[in-house]
C-alpha positions in Angstrom: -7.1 63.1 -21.2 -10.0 64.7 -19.5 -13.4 62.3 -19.1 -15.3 65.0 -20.7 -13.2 63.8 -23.8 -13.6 60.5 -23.9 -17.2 59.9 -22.8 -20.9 61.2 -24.2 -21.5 64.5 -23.2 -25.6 65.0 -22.8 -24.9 68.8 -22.2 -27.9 70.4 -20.3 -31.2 68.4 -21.0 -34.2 69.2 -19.7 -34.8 65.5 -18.9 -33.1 62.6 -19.7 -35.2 59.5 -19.8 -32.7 55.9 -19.5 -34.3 52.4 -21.3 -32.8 49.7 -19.1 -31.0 46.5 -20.6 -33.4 45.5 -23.8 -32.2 42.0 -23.8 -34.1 40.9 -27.1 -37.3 41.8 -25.9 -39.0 43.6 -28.8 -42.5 43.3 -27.7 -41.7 45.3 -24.5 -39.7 47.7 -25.9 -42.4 48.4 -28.9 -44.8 48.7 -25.6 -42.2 51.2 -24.3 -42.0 53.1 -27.5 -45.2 53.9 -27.4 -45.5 55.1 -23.9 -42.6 57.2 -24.8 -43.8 58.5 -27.9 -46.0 61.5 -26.4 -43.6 62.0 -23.4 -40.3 63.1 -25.2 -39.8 66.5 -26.0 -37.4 68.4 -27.3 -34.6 69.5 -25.2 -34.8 66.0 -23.7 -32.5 62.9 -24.1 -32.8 59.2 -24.9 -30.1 56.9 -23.5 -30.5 53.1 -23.7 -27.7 51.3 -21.2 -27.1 48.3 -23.3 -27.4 44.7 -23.7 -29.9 45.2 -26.5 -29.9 41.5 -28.6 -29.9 38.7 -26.6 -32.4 37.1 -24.6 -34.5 34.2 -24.7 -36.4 33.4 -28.2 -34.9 37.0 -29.2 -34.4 38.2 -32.8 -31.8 40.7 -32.5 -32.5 42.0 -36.1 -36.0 42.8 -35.4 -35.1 44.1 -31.9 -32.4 46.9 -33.6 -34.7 47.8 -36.4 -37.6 49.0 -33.9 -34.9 50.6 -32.0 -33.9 52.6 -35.3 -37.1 53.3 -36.5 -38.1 54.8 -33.0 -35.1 57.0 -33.4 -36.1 57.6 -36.6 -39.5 59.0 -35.9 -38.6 61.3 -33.3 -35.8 62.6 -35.2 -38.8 63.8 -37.4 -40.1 66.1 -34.8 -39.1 70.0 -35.3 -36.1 70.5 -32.5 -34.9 66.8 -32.0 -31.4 66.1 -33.2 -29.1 63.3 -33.7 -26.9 63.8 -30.7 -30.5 63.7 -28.3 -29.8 59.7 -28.5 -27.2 57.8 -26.8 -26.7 54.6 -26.9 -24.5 52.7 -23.9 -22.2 49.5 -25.0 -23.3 46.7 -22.9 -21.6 43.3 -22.2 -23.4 42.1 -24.8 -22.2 44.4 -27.4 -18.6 44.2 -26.0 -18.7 40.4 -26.4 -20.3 40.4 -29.9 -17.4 42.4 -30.7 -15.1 39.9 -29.9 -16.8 37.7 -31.5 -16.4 39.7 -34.6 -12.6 39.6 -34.0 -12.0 35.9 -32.6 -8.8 35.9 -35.6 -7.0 37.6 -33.6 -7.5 36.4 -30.4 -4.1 34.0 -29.2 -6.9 31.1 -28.3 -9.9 32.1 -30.2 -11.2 28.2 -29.2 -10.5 29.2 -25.5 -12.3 32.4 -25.5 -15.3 30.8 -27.4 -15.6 27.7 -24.8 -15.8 30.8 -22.0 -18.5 32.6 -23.7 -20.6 29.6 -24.1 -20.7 28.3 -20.5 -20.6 32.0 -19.3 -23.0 33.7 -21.8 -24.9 31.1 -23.5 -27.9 33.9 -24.5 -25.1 35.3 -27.4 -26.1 32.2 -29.0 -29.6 34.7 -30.4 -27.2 37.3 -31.6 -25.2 34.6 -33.6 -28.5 33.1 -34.9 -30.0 36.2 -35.8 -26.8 36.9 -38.2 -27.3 34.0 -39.7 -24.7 31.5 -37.3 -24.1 29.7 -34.4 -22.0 28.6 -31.4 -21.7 25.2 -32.9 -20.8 26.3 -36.2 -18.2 28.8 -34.8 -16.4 26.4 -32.6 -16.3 24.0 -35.4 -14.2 27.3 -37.4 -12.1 27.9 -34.5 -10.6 24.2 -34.7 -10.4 24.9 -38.8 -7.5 27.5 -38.4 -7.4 31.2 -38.6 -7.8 31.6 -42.3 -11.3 30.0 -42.4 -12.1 31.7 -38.7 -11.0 35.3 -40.6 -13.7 34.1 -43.6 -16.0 33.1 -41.0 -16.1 36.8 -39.0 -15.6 38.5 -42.1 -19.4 36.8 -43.6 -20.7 37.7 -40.2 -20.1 41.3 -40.8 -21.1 41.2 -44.6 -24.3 39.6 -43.1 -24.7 42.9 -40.4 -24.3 44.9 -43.3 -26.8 44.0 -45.4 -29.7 45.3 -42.4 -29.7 48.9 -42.9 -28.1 50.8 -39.8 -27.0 48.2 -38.4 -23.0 48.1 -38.9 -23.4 52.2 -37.9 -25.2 51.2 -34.5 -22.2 49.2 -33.7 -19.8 51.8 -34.0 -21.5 54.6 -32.1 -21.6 52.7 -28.9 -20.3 54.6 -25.7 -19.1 53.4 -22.7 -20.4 56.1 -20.6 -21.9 59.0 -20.5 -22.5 62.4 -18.4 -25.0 65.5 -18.1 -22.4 68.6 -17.8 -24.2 72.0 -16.2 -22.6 75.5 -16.7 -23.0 75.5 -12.8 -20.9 73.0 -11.8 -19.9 69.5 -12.0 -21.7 68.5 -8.4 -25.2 68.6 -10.2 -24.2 66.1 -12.9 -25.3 62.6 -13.6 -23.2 59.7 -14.6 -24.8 57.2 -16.6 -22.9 53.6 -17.3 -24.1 50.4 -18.4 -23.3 47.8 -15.2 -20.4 49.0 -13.3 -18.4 50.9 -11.8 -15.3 51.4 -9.0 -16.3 54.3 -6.8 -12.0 53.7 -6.0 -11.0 55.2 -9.4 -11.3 58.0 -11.5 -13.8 57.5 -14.2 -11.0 57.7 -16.9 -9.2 54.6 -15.5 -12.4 52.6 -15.5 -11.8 50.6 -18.8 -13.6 47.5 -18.6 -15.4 47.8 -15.2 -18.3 49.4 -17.0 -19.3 45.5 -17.9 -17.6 43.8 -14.7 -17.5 45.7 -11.8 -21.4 45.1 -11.0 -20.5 44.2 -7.2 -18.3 47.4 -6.7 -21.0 49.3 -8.5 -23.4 48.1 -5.2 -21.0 49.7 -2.8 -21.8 53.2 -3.9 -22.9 55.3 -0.6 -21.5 58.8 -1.2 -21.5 60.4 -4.4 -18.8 59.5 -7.1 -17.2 62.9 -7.5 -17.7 64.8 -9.4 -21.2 63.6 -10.4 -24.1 64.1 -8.0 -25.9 60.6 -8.9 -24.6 57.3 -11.1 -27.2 55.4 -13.1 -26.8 52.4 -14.2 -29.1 49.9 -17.0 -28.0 46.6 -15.7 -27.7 44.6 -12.7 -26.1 40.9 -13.4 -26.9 40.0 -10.4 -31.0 41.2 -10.7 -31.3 42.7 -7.1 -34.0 45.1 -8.7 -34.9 48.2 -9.1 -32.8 50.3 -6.6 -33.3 53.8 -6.0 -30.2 55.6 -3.7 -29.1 59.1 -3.1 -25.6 58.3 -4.6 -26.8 55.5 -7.5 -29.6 54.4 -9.1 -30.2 50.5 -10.6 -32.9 50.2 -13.2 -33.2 46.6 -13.3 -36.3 44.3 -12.3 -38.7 41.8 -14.1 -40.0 44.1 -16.8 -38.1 46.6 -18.9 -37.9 50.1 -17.1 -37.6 54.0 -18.1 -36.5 56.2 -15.4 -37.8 59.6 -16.2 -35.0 62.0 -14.6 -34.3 66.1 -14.5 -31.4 67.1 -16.0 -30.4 67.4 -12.2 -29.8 64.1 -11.1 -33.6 63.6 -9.5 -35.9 60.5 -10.5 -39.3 61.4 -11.3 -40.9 58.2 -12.5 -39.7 55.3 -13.4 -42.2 53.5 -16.7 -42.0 50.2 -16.5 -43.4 47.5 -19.8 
């Protein structure tokens, strides 16, 4: 199977303008919204790289509805269309959905006890759906028919927040600008990682892991011309390279990019 089957083709934008990790933080991305309101045109693209709920005193429910309703308003320009907005799967959204399918996990106890010493901020996404940590790894020791009624009212409760169970399911891992001129122009954008050592097919789950091979990138990953990436778990800031580019830093960052792999500014709020 070719990539350009599996990932989300941006086609030829005129620019395509990448929201770092959100992490929860609503009042910087409403600030960013508004920046980008008057900025995006049609012909352009809107990615966001991922990691949208969690976060210190985050409300991931108010967090996703301004990120709908943004869509929403630009979709209400003449010329802007559905597919102008892509939205990356971060490790937060990969680990919510485990979350949502702990029943079928061989040591759902196990794989909770991980995620709470290793990603204690997924305790905002559990809260903002109406749970918790504790009250999960109380169900995990109750047995798997309880933990399947547990996941299953978790889901009820995503459902009842308009657009929210379809956000979910549009989630890419990656995606690409594709040029009729060639491949060599192209930009790759992903949400943490990457191995420069293997074809972008065979990634799997080193778009969430492979943050440390990701910083090894010197020469371009053929056949894209420049990788961009939304997240850095380690937070080395922003990093600009001829071969990669790192949006990550203190505040929540836009890089403003031609549909040829070059950064023209990067918005920070």
């Amino acid at each position: 199977m070719s990539f350009k089957n599996k990932f989300s083709n941006l086609g030829q934008p005129e620019k395509v303008w990448v929201v770092s990790a959100v992490n929860g933080d609503r009042a910087r991305l409403v600030e960013l919204h508004k920046t980008l309101f008057d900025k995006i045109k049609s012909g352009d693209r809107l990615l966001y790289t991922g990691n949208y709920l969690a976060g210190p005193g985050a409300n991931p429910v108010e967090t996703l509805d301004e990120i709908l309703y943004f869509r929403r308003t630009l979709l209400a320009r003449p010329g802007m269309q559905d597919s102008d907005f892509v939205y990356l799967r971060g490790i937060q959204e990969e680990l919510w959905n485990k979350i949502l399918q702990l029943q079928f996990t061989p040591s759902p106890g196990q794989v909770l006890e991980w995620m709470i010493k290793k990603h204690p901020n997924m305790e905002s996404i559990l809260r903002g759906y109406g749970s918790s940590f504790e009250e999960a790894s109380r169900i995990t020791r109750e047995g798997v028919i309880n933990l399947t009624r547990w996941t299953t009212s978790l889901k009820q409760t995503i459902r009842r927040h308009p657009g929210h169970e379809k956000f979910f399911s549009v989630l890419r891992r990656a995606a690409f600008t594709e040029h009729g001129a060639g491949d060599d122009g192209n930009i790759l954008f992903v949400h943490a990682g990457l191995d420069p050592q293997l074809p972008l097919i065979s990634q799997g789950d080193n778009f969430w892991w492979a943050s440390k091979q990701f910083s090894q990138i010197q020469e371009a990953y053929h056949p894209f011309k420049l990788v961009v990436r939304g997240f850095d778990p380690d937070h080395q800031g922003l990093k600009i390279g001829p071969a990669a580019v790192s949006l990550d830093g203190d505040r929540m960052l836009c890089a403003e990019m031609s549909g040829q792999g070059d950064v023209l500014n990067v918005l920070a709020a």
